[in-house]
N, C-alpha and C positions, 0 to 999 in steps of 0.2 A: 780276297787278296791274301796271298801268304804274309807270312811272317820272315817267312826266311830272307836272310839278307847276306847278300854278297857282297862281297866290296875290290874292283881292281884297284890296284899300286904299282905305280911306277915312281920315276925319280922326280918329276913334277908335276905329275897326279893330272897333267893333261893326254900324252897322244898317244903313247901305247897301249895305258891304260883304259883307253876307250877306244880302242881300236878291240883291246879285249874285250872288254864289253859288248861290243857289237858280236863278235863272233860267238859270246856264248849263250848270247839272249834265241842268238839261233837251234843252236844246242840244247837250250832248256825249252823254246818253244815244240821242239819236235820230241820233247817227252812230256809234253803236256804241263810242265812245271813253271809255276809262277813265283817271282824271285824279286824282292826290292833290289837293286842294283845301283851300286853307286860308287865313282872313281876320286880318288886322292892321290895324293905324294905321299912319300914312304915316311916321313917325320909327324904325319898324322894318322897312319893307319894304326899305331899303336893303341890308341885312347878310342880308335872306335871299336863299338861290341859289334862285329857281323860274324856271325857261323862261319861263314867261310871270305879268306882272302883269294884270292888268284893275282898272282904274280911271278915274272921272269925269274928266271935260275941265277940269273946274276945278282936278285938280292939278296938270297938268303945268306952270305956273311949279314947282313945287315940284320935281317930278323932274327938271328939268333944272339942277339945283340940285345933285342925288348924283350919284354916283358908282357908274352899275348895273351889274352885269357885264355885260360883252359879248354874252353866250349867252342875255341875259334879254330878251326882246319886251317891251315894254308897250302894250300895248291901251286906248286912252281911250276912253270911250261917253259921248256926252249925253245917255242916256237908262240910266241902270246894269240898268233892270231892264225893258229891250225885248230879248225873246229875238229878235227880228230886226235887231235892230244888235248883237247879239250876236255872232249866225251871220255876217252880214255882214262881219262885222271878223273874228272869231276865225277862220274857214274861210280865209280865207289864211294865215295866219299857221302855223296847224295843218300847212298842203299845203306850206309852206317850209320845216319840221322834219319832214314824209315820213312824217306820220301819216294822212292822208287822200290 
């Protein structure tokens, strides 16, 4: 089981957010990458530690608002649930923490 943890956000951490999720479990499964995965609302994703967020372009006034850890990426999509702005985005991001 990896270590690496994702985490979608949206504004109440249920349906787009997991809608995300779904689309990039696909994404990661077709590069062979195994990923803890897990969705919240935007007023908790601050206090948790995952490598990487994925979240809609619409929040980031908001996250540049908190205070992410360092070691945290976040990933914004205009489209949360197009597995090719997915891969798009998430594949570098992936090749910079020296999983792919």
């Amino acid at each position: 089981m990896s270590n690496l943890t994702i985490l979608f956000v949206c504004g109440a951490g249920l349906g787009s957010s997991f809608a995300a999720q779904m689309a990039t479990e696909d994404v990661l499964k077709a590069k062979g990458i195994e990923a803890n995965l897990d969705h919240t609302d935007i007023s908790s994703a601050a206090a948790m530690n995952a490598d990487i967020i994925i979240t809609a372009e619409n929040f980031r006034p908001q996250f540049a608002k908190f205070n992410i850890n360092n070691k945290t990426t976040i990933v914004f999509l205009r489209n949360i649930v197009s597995k090719v702005e997915i891969e798009e985005k998430l594949c570098p991001v992936l090749q910079q923490k020296g999983l792919i």
